[in-house]
C-alpha positions as CSV (number, residue, x, y, z in Angstrom):
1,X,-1.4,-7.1,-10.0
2,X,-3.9,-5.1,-8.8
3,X,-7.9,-5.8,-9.5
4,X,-9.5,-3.9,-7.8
5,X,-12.5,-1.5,-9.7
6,X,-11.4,1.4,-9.0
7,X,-8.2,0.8,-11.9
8,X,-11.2,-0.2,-14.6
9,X,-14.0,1.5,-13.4
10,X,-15.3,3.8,-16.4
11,X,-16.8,5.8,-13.7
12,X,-13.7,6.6,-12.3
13,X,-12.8,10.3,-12.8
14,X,-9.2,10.3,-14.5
15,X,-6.9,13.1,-15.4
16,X,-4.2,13.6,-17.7
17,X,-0.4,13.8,-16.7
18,X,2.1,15.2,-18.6
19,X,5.5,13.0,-18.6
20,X,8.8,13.1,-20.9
21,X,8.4,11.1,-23.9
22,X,11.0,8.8,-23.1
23,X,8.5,8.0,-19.6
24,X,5.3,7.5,-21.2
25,X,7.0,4.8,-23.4
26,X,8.9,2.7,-20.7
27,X,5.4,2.9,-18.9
28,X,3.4,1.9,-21.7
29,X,6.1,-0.8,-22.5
30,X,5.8,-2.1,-19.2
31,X,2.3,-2.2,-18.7
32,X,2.2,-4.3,-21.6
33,X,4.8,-6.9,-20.6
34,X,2.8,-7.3,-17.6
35,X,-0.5,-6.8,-19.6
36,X,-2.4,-4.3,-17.2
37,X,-3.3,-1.1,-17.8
38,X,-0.7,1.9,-17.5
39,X,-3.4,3.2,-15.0
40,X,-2.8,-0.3,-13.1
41,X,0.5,-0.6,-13.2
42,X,1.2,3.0,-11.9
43,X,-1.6,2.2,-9.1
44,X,0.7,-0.8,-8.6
45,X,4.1,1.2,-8.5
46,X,2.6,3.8,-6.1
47,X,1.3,1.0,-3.5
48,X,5.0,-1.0,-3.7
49,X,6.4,2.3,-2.8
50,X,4.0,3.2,0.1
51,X,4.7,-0.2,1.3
52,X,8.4,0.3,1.4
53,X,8.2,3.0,2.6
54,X,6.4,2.5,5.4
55,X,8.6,-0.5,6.2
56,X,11.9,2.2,6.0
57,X,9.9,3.8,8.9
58,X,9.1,1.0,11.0
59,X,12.8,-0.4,11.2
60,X,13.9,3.5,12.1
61,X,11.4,4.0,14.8
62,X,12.5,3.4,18.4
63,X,11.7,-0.5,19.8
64,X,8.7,-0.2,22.3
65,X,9.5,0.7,26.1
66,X,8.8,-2.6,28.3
67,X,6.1,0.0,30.1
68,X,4.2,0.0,26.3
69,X,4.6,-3.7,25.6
70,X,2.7,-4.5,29.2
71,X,-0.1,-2.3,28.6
72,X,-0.6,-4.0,25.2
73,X,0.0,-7.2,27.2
74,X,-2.7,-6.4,29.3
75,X,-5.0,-5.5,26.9
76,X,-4.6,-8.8,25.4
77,X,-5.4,-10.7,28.3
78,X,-8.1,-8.8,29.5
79,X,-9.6,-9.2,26.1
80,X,-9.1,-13.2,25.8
81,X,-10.6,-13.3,29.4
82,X,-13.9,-12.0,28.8
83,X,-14.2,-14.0,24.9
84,X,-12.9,-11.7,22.6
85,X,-14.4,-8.6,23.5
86,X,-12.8,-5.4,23.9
């Protein structure tokens, strides 16, 4: 879970949502079975589903080119030849 400051930061400007009834209490049921804050686990929720999908869009996009993989290739061992610096 998520522990970062910005989930229990008083500082942090928050806003107010509206959501069904029915919504607000599976949320608030969950966040207590994982005991964070509803603010946590929806930071949580959100992050799991940028992750995914971002992953959804890595396995659709097109393999590199060989052309693309040398150049990266090259860059590699042009940085490992001089120590580590770009």
């Amino acid at each position: 879970m998520p522990t970062g400051s910005a989930y229990h930061d008083p500082m942090t400007p928050v806003s107010t949502i509206k959501l069904p009834t029915a919504t607000r209490d599976r949320l608030r049921a969950q966040a207590q079975r994982e005991q964070v804050t509803q603010s946590a686990l929806v930071a949580t929720m959100l992050e799991e589903r940028e992750a995914a999908q971002f992953w959804v869009a890595l396995a659709a996009a097109p393999p590199p080119t060989d052309a693309e993989l040398d150049e990266v290739d090259a860059a590699f061992v042009a940085t490992a030849d001089d120590g580590g610096t770009p």
